[in-house]
C-alpha positions in Angstrom: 33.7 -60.1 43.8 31.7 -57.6 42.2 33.2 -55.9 38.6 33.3 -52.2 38.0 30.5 -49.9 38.2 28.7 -49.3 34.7 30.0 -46.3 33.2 27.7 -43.1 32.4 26.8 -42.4 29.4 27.4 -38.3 28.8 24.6 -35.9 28.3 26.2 -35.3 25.1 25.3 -38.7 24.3 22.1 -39.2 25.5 21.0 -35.7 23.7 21.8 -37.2 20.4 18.4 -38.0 19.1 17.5 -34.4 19.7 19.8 -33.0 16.5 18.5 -35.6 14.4 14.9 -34.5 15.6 15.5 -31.2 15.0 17.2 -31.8 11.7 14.4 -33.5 10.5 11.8 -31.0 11.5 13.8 -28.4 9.8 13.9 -30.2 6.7 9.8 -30.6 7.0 9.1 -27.4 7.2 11.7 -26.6 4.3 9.7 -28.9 1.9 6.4 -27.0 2.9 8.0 -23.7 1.9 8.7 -25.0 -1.3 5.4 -26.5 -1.9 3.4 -23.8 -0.8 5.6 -21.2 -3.1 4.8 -23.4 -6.3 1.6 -24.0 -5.4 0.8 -20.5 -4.3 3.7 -17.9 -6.0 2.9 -14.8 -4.2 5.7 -13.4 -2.9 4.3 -11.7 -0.1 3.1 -14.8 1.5 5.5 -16.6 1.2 8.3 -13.8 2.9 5.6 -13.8 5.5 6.0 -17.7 6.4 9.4 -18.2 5.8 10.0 -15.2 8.0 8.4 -17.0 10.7 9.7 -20.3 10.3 13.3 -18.8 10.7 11.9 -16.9 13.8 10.8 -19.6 15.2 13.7 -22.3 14.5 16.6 -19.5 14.7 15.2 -17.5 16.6 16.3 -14.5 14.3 14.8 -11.5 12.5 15.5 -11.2 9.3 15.7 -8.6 6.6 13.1 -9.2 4.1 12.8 -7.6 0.7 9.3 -5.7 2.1 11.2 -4.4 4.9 13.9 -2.9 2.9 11.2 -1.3 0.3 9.6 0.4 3.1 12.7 2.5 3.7 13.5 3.2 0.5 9.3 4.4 0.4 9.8 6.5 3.4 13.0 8.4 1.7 10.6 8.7 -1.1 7.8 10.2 0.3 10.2 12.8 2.6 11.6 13.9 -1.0 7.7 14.2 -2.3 6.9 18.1 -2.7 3.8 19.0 -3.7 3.3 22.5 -1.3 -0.1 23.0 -0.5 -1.8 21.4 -3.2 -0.4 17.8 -2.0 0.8 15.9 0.6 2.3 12.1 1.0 2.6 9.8 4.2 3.5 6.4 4.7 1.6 3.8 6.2 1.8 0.1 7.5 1.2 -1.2 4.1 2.0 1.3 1.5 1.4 5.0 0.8 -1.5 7.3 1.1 -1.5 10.9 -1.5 -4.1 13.9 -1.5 -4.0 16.3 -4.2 -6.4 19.6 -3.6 -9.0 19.5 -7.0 -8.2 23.0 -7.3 -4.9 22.4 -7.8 -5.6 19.7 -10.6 -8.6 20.4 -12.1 -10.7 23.2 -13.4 -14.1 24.0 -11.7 -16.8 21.1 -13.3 -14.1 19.8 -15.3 -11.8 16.2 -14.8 -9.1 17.0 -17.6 -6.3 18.0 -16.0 -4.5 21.1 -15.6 -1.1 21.9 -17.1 0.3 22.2 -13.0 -1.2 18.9 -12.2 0.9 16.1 -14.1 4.2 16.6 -12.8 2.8 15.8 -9.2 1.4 12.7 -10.8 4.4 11.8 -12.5 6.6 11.9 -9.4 3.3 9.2 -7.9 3.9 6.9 -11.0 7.7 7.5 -10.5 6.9 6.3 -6.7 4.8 3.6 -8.2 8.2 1.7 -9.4 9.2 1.1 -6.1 6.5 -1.6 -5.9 8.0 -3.3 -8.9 9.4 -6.1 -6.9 5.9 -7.4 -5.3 2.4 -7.3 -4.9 0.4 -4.0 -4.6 -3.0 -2.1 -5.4 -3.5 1.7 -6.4 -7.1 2.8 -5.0 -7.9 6.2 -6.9 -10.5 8.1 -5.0 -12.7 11.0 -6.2 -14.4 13.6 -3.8 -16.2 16.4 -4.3 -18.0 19.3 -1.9 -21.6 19.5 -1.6 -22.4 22.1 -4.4 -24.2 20.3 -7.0 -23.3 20.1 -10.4 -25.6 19.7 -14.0 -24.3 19.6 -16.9 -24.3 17.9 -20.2 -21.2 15.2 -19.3 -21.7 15.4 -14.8 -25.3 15.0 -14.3 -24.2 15.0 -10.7 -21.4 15.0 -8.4 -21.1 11.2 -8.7 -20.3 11.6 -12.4 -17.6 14.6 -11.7 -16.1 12.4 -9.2 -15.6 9.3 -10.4 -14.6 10.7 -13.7 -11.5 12.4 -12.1 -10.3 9.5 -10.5 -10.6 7.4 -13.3 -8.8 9.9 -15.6 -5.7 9.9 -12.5 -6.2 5.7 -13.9 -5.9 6.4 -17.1 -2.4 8.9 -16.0 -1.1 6.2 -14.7 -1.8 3.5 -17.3 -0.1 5.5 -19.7 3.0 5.8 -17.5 3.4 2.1 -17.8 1.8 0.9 -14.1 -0.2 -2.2 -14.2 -3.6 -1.6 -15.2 -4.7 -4.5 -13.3 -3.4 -3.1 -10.2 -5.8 0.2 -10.6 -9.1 0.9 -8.8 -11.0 4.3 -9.7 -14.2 4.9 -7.3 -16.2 8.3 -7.0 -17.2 9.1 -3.8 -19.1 12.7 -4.2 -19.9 14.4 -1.6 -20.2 11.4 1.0 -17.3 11.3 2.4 -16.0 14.9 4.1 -12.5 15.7 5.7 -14.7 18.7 7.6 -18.2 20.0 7.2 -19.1 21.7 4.0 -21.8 23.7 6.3 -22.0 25.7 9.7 -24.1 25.0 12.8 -26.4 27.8 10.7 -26.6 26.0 7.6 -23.8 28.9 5.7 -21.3 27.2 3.5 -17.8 27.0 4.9 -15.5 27.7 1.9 -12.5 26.6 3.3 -13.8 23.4 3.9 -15.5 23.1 0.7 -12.1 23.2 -1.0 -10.6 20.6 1.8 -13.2 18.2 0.7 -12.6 18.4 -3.1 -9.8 16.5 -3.3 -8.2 13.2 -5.3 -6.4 10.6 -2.8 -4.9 7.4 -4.1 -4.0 4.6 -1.5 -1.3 2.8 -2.8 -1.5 -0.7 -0.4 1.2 -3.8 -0.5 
């Protein structure tokens, strides 16, 4: 006489090694989010792989400290008034600013005008957002293709980079990281529209387009 069937064991049961599987993997990756943060501290890699290790365990999205700074940057830049001398925008990674020369510096000349610094001190003010992470200020100068010859701009490279580095030196002095600063002259390489014609006249309007400071503030 035959005793009673076995009895099943419940999925329940059966499924227990998979929670102490998945413990354990969570752990793992844990510890190699610590190591990598001491061995590595940049904060902006290491939001960028913990964010995807809770994406990929949790399956979840969460609010990271870059995310929240680029909204408080976008309300920034909608409050940024610089009429037609300036403009702002946001990008993936930071900001972007164009200042008009004419509206910062005289003709042949990188000292600014009186007009000019409370633009730039609403950028620096801007700047202070990034406080909490990583970023890098790219101070470009441009110029038209008029040439220039005088004792202190032999040429357009000289005018040019000299104005971005004295927007640097702005900056430096408003307390932002000096090692965060670029200045680069560009000249006349670099146009936003052509300086001449199909007939070889100069275009005035576009001359004064092309004279311009940008800075590219990246995260």
């Amino acid at each position: 006489m035959s005793g009673p069937p076995p009895m099943e064991r419940s999925n329940v049961d059966t499924d227990d090694w998979l929670i102490t599987y998945a413990d354990a993997i969570t752990l793992l990756m844990a510890f190699f989010v610590v190591m990598f943060s001491i061995s590595e501290p940049n904060a902006e890699k290491f939001e960028a792989v913990t964010k995807g290790i809770r994406e990929t365990l949790y399956r979840e999205k969460p609010s990271t400290p870059l995310a929240s700074l680029s909204v408080d940057v976008d309300a920034a830049v909608a409050s940024f008034d610089g009429g037609d001398q300036a403009n702002a925008s946001s990008t993936a990674r930071g900001l972007n600013f164009e200042f008009k020369s004419t509206g910062m510096f005289a003709p042949g000349s990188a000292d600014f005008l009186p007009e000019a610094e409370p633009l730039l001190d609403r950028v620096a003010q801007l700047l202070s957002l990034f406080g909490t992470t990583n970023f890098d200020v790219e101070v470009e100068g441009h110029t038209d293709d008029v040439p220039i010859n005088t004792a202190r701009f032999p040429s357009n490279w000289e005018l040019s980079a000299a104005r971005a580095t004295s927007v640097v030196r702005f900056f430096i002095e408003r307390g932002v990281d000096p090692t965060r600063l670029r200045a680069t002259g560009y000249a006349d390489t670099k146009p936003k529209a052509p300086n001449l014609d199909d007939s070889g006249r100069p275009i005035p309007a576009n001359r004064e387009l092309n004279r311009r400071i940008v800075i590219r503030v990246d995260r």
